[in-house]
C-alpha positions in Angstrom: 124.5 175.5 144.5 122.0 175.5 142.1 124.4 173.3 139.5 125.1 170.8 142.0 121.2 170.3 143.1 120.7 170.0 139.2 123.4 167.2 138.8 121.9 165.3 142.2 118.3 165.3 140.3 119.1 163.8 137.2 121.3 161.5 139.2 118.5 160.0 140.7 116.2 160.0 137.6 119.1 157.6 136.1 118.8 155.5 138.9 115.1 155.0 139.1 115.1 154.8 135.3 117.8 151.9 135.2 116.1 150.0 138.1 112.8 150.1 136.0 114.6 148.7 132.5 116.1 145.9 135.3 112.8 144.7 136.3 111.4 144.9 132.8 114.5 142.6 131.8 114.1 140.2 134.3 110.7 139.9 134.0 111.4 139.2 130.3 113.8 136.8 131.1 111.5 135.2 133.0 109.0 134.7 130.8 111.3 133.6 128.1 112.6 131.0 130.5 109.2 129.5 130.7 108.1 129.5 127.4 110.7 126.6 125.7 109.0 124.5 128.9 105.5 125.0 127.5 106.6 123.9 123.8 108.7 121.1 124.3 105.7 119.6 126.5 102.7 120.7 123.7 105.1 119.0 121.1 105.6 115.8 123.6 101.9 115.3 123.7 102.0 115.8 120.1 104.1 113.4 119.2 102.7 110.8 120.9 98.9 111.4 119.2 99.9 111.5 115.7 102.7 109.5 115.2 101.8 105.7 114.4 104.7 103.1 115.2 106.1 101.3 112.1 104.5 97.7 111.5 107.4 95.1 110.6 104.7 93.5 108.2 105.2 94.9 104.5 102.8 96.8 102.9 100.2 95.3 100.2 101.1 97.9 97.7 101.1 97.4 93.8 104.4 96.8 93.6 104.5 94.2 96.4 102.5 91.8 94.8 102.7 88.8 92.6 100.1 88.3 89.9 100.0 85.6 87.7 98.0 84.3 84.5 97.3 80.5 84.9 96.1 78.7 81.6 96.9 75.1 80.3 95.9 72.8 77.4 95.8 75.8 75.1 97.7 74.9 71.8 94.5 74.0 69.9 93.8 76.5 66.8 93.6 74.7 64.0 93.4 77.3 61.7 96.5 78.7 60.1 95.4 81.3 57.9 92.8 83.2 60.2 93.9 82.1 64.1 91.7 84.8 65.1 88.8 82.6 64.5 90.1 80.0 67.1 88.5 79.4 70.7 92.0 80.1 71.6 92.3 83.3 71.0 88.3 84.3 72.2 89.7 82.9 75.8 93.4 84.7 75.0 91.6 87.9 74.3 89.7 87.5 77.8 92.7 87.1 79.5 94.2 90.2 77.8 91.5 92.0 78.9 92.0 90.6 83.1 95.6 90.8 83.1 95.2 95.0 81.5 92.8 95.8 84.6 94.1 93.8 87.0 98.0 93.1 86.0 99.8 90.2 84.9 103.5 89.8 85.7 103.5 86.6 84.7 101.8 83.8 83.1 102.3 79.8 83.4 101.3 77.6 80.6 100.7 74.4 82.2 101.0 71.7 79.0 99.9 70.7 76.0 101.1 73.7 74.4 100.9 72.3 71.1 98.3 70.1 69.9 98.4 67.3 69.0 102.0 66.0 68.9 103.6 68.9 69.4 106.7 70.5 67.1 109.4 69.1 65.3 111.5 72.5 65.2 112.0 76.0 67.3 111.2 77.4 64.3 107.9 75.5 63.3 105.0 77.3 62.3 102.8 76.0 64.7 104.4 78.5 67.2 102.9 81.1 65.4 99.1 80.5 65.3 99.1 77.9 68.4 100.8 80.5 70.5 102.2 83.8 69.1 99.6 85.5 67.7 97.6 84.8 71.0 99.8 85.3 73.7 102.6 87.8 72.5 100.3 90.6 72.9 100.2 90.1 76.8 103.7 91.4 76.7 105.2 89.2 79.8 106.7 85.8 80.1 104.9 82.9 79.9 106.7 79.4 81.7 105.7 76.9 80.0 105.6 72.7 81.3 104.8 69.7 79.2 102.0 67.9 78.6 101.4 64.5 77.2 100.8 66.1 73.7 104.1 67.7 73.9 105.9 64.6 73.7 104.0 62.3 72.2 105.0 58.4 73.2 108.0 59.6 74.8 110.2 57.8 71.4 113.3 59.5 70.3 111.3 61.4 68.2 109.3 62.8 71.3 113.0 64.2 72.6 113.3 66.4 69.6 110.0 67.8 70.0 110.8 68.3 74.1 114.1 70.3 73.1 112.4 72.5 70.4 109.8 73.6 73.1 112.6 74.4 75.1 115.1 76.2 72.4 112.2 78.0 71.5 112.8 80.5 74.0 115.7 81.7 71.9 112.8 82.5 69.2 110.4 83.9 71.2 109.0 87.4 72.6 107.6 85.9 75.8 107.5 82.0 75.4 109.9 80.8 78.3 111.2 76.6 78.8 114.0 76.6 80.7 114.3 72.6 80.6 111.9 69.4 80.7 112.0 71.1 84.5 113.2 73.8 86.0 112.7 76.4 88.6 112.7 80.3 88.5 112.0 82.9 91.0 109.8 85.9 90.8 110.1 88.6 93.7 109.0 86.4 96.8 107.1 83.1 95.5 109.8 79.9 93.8 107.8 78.3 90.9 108.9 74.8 90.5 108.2 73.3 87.3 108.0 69.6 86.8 107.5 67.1 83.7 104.5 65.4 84.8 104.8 62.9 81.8 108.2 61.3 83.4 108.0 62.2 87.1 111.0 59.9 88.0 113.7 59.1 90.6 115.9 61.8 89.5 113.1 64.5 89.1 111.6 63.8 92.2 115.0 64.1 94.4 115.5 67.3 92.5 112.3 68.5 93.6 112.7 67.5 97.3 116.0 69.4 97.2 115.0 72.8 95.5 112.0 72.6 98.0 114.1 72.4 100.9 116.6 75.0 100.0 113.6 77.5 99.0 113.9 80.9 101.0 110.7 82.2 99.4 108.0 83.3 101.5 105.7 81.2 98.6 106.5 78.2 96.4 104.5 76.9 93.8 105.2 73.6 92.0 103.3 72.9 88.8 102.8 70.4 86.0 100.7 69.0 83.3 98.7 66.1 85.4 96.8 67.0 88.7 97.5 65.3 91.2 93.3 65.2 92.3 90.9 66.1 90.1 86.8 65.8 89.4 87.3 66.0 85.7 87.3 63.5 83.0 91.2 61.7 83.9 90.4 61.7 87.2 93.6 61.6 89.9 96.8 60.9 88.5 98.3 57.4 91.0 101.8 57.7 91.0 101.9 61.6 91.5 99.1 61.0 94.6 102.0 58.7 95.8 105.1 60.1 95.0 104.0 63.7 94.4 101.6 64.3 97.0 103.5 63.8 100.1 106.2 66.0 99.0 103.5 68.9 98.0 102.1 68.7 101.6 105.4 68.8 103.7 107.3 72.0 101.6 104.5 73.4 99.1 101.9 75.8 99.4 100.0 75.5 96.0 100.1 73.2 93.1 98.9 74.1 89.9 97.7 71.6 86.9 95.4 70.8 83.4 94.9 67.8 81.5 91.3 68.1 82.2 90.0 70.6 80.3 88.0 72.5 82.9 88.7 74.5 86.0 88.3 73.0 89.3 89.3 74.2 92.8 90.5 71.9 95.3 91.8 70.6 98.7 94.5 67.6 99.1 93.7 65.0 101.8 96.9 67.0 104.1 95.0 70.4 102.9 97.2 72.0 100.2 95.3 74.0 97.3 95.1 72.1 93.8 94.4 74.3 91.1 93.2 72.9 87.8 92.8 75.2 84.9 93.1 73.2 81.3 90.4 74.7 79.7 92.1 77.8 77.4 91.6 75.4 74.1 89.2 73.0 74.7 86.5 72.0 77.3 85.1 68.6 78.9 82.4 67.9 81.4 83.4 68.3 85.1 82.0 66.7 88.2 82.7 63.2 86.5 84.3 61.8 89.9 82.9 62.0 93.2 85.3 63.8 94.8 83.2 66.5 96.1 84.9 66.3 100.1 87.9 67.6 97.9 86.4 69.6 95.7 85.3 73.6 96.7 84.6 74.6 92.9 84.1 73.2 89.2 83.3 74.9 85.7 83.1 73.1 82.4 83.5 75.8 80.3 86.3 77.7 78.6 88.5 80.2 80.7 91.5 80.3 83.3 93.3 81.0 86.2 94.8 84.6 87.8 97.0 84.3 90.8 97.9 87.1 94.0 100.5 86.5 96.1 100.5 88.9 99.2 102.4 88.3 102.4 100.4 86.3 104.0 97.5 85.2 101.6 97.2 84.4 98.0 93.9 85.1 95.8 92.8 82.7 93.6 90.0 83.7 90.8 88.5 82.1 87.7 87.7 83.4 84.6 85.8 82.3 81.2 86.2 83.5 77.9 84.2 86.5 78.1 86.5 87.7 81.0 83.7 87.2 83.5 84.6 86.2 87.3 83.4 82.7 88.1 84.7 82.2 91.8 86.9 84.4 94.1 88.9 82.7 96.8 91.1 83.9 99.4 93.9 81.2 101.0 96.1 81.6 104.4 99.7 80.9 104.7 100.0 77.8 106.3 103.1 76.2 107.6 103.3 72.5 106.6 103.9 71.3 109.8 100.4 72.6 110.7 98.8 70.1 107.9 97.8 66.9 108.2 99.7 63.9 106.7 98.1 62.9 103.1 95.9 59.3 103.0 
């Protein structure tokens, strides 16, 4: 009797016991249940605060841009033994000293690259004093168009100096002449480079057509001759007829020397002119009233350095002392937002 009241006790301690674990399970349960709830939401909210949606614009980053030395009527040292005494390399060392803090990953040479009638071989020893022990040390290509003391009276003589600029590029560490003209790429921005001395039928239909084809978010056509200018030669006639209307409809910049200065400029349809012919010798400026065209001048010794971004380019000036002269900042503009050229 005593066994079986024994056995009917614990029974009901297991009972009460189970029923207690129960509650304690399903109150677990319960609270598990509700806890994913509470996260998902508190990463919801988080999610939306610190997550920033991705721009389809690419970034301005270092490696994104296009910098480029702009120099032109530089060939000028006349002094063989010592060509560290030359003007030419005072303003080459300036540039040197821009292009190391700001980079260079290219330059153009726009003409007269050898004074004063140019080469007679790849091989000539002008190269080395009227270009190489200047400019090799910038350690990048250099493009290089013709100038009028390039090529002299245009004679058959004149054609042998034109194709040892050119074959000269077999020779050199950095000097680059694809042709009398020619066009090469450099991540998004077509340079199109013309012989200014010749600018015929034939040139000016290839022009037309590499500008047309382009699929570069910039191009940049340059030559010797500007096509305005507020130096000493003044505009150059048959590019401001031939040239010019071309420049305004497909270009967005056009690059030049002859004049020895630097000059910033508007065309009549509102394209940028860029003169800067002043890396070997210098001339008054301001000699033309041009000033509706003209934004900025400088008589002095110096050059040209170029930023291409996505949708703006930078254009500063430099002298020989690697000062900054003038800082501008130009808009893409689609041609069919510019006005027609007078």
């Amino acid at each position: 009797m005593i066994l079986q009241l024994y056995k009917y006790a614990c029974i009901l301690l297991l009972v009460s016991v189970s029923a207690s674990a129960c509650t304690t399970e399903a109150k677990k349960h319960q609270d598990d249940k509700a806890k994913p709830q509470a996260t998902t939401e508190a990463l919801s909210q988080t999610n939306h605060l610190e997550v920033e949606p991705v721009s389809a614009k690419p970034s301005n980053t270092k490696a994104s841009v296009t910098r480029v030395l702009v120099f032109g009527d530089s060939g000028s040292c006349d002094e063989p033994k010592k060509p560290e005494l030359c003007v030419q390399h005072t303003v080459a060392q300036a540039m040197k000293a821009v292009c190391d803090k700001n980079t260079c990953d290219l330059g153009v040479m726009l003409g007269d690259n050898i004074y004063e009638v140019g080469v007679s071989s790849p091989t000539d020893d002008q190269f080395r004093y009227k270009y190489d022990f200047h400019y090799d040390p910038l350690g990048m290509p250099i493009y290089a168009a013709l100038g009028n003391h390039d090529v002299g009276d245009y004679s058959i003589a004149a054609k042998k100096q034109i194709t040892a600029q050119i074959e000269r590029s077999d020779y050199s560490k950095t000097w680059r002449m694809l042709g009398e003209y020619y066009k090469f790429q450099h991540k998004d921005v077509d340079f199109f480079v013309i012989n200014s001395n010749d600018f015929d039928k034939e040139q000016l239909g290839w022009l037309r057509k590499q500008l047309q084809e382009s699929n570069a978010r910039w191009r940049v056509v340059y030559g010797h001759h500007p096509v305005r200018s507020n130096g000493w030669h003044g505009d150059t006639p048959k590019l401001v007829m031939e040239l010019l209307p071309l420049l305004c409809a497909h270009a967005d910049l056009y690059l030049a020397g002859h004049d020895h200065d630097l000059q910033m400029l508007d065309a009549d349809c509102g394209i940028p002119l860029v003169v800067s012919g002043a890396a070997g010798k210098s001339r008054p400026t301001n000699t033309h009233a041009l000033a509706p065209r003209r934004e900025w001048s400088s008589s002095g010794y110096g050059f040209a350095h170029l930023a291409f971004e996505h949708d703006s380019f930078d254009v500063s000036f430099y002298n020989e002392k690697a000062e900054k002269l003038f800082f501008t900042t130009r808009h893409k503009v689609l041609p069919k937002k510019r006005s027609a050229p007078k």
